[in-house]
TORKOL-4160 file (C-alpha; in steps of 0.2 Angstrom, whole numbers, padded with zeros to 4 digits, m for minus):
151
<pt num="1" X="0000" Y="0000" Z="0000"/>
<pt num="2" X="0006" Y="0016" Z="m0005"/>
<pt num="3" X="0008" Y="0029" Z="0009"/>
<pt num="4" X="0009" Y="0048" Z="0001"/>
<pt num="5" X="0018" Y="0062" Z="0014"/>
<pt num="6" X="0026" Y="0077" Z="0011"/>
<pt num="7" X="0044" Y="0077" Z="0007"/>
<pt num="8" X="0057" Y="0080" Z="0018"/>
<pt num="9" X="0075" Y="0083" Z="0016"/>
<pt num="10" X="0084" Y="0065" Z="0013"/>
<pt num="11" X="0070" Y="0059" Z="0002"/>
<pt num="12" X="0079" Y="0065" Z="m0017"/>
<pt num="13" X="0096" Y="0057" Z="m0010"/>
<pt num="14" X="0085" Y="0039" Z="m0008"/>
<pt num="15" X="0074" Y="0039" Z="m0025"/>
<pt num="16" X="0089" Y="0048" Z="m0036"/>
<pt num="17" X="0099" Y="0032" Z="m0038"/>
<pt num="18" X="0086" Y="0021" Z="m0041"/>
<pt num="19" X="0074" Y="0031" Z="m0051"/>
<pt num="20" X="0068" Y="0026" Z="m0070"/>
<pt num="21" X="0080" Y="0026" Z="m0081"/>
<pt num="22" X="0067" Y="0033" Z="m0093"/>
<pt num="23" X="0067" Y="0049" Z="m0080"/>
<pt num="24" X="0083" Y="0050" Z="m0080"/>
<pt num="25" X="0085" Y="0049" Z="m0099"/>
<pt num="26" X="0071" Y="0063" Z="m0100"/>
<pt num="27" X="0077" Y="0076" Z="m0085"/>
<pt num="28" X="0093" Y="0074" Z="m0096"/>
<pt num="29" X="0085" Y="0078" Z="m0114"/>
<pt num="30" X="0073" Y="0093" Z="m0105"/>
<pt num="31" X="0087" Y="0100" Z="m0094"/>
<pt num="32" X="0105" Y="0093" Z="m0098"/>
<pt num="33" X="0105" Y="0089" Z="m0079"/>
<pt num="34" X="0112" Y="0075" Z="m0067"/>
<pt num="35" X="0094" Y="0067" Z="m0063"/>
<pt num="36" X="0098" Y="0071" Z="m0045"/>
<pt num="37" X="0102" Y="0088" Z="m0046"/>
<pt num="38" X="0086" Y="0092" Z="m0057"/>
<pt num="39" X="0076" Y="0079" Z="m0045"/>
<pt num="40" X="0082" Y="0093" Z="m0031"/>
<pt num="41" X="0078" Y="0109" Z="m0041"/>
<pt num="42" X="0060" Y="0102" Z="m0045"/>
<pt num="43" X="0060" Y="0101" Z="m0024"/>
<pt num="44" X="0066" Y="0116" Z="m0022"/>
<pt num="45" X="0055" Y="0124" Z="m0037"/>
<pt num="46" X="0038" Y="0116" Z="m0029"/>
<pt num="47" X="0023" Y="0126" Z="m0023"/>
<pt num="48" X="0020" Y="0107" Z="m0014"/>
<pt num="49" X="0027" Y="0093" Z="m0017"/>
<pt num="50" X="0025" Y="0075" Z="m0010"/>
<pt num="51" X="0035" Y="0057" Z="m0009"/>
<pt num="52" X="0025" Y="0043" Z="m0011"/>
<pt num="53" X="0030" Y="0026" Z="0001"/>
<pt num="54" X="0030" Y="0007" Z="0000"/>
<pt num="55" X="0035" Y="m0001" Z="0015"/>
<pt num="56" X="0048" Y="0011" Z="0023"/>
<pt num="57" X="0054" Y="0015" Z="0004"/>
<pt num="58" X="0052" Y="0030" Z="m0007"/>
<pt num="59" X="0046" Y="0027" Z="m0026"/>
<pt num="60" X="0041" Y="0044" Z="m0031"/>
<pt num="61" X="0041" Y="0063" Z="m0026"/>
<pt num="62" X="0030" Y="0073" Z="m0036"/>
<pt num="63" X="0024" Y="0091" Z="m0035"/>
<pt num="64" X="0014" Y="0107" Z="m0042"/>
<pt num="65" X="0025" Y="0122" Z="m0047"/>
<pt num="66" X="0017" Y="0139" Z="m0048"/>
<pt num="67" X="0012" Y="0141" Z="m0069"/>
<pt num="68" X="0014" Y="0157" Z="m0079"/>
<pt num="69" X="m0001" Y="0163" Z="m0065"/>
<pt num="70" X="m0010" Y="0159" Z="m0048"/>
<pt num="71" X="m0021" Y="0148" Z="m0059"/>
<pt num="72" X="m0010" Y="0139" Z="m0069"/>
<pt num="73" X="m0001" Y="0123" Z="m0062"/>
<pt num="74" X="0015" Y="0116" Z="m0069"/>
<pt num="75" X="0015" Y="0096" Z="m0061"/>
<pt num="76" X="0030" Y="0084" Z="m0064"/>
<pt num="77" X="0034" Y="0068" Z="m0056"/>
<pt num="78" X="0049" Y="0057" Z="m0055"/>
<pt num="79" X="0049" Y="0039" Z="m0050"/>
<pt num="80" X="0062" Y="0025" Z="m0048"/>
<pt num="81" X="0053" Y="0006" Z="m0055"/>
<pt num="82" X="0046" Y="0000" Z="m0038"/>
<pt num="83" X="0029" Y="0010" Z="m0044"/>
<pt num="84" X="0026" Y="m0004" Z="m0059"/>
<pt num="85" X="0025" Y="m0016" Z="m0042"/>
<pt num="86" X="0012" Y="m0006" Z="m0035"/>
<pt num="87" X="0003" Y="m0003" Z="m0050"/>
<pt num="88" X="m0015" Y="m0002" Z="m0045"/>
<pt num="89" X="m0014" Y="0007" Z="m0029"/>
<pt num="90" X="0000" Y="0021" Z="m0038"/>
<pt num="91" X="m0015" Y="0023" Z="m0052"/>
<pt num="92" X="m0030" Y="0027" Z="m0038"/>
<pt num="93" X="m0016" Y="0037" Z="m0029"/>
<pt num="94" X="m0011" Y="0047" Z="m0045"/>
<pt num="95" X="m0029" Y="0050" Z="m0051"/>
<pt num="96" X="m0035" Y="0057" Z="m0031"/>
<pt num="97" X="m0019" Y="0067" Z="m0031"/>
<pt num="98" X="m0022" Y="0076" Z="m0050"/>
<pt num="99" X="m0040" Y="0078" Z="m0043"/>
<pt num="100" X="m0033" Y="0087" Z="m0029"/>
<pt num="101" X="m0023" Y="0097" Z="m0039"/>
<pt num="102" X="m0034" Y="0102" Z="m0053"/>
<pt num="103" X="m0046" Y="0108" Z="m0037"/>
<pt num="104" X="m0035" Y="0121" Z="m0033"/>
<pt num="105" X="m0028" Y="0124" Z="m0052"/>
<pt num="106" X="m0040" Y="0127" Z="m0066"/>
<pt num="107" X="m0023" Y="0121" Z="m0078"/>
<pt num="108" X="m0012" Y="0107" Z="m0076"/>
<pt num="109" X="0001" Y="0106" Z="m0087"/>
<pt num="110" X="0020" Y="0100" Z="m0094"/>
<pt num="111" X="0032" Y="0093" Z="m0105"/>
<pt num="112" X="0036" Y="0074" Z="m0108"/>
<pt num="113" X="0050" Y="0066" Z="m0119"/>
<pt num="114" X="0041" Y="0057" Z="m0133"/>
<pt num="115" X="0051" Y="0042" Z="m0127"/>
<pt num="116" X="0045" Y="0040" Z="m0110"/>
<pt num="117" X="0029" Y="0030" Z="m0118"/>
<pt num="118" X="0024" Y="0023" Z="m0101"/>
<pt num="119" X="0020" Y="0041" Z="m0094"/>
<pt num="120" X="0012" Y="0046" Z="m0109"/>
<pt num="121" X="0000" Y="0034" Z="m0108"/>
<pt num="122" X="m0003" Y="0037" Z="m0089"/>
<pt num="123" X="m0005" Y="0054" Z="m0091"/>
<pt num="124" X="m0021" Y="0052" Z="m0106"/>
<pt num="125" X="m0028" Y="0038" Z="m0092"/>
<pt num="126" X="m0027" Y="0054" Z="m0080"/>
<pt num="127" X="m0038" Y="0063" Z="m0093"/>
<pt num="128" X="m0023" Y="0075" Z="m0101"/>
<pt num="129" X="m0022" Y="0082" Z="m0117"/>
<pt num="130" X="m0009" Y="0081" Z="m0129"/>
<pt num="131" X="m0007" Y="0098" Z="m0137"/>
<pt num="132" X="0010" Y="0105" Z="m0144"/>
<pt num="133" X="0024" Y="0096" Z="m0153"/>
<pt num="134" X="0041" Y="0100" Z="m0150"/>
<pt num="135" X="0051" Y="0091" Z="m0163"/>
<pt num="136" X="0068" Y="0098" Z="m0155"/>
<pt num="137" X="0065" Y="0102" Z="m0137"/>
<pt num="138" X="0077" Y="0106" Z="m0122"/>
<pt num="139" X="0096" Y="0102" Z="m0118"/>
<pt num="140" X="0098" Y="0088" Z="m0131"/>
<pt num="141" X="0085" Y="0093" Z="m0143"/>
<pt num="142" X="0073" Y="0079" Z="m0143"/>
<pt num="143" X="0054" Y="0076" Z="m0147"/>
<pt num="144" X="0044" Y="0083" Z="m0132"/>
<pt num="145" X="0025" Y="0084" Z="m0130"/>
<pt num="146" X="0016" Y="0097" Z="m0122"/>
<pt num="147" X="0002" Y="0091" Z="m0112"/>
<pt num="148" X="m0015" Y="0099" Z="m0103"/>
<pt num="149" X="m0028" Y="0097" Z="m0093"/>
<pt num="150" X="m0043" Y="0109" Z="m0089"/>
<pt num="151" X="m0057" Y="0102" Z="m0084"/>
């Protein structure tokens, strides 16, 4: 069962080293950053952000950063392979917490690396839209989509 806290300082330094390598590779393309470092600025940058547990064991901080206004919410999450063990429960637990968010945010929205096909397909169960292209996009100039959701 997953447990969802806030985040506290020692939680990056214990998901970092065993986060997705698909993360990594994306936090890489987008930023051109060590995964830890970027997992630390998306902390830092975070209106709130959270760490979701399984049995004493961090798989994934995720937050809300304050958009272009007070009604715009930029979300991101950054998880290490122990979510795909606790599928189901990080599904209901993704959907309350996007709910929760979108209550206090009339727009959610990022960017994904179009290679990150397991969050992409995540993201349209969560009921996000896919609406800009980005052919060559961030540090290393990859395909990135641009993704929404108003409800």
């Amino acid at each position: 069962m997953i447990e969802v806290r806030p985040t506290t300082d020692g939680d990056a330094e214990r998901v970092a080293p065993r986060m997705r390598q698909e993360d990594i590779d994306e936090v890489r393309a987008a930023s051109g950053k060590h995964h830890y470092i970027a997992l630390l600025d998306s902390i830092d940058a975070s209106i709130e952000c959270y760490t979701a547990w399984v049995r004493n064991s961090p798989i994934a901080i995720f937050g809300i950063c304050r958009g272009e206004n007070e009604s715009i919410g930029c979300i991101w999450l950054l998880g290490t392979d122990a979510i795909s063990g606790n599928q189901i429960d990080f599904l209901r637990k993704s959907k309350h917490w996007i709910d929760e968010f979108q209550s206090r945010y009339a727009v959610l929205y990022n960017n994904i690396d179009a290679r990150n096909t397991v969050h992409i397909k995540w993201l349209q169960w969560l009921g996000f839209t896919f609406i800009n292209h980005f052919p060559e996009y961030g540090a290393e100039g990859r395909p990135f989509y641009q993704f929404v959701r108003i409800p």
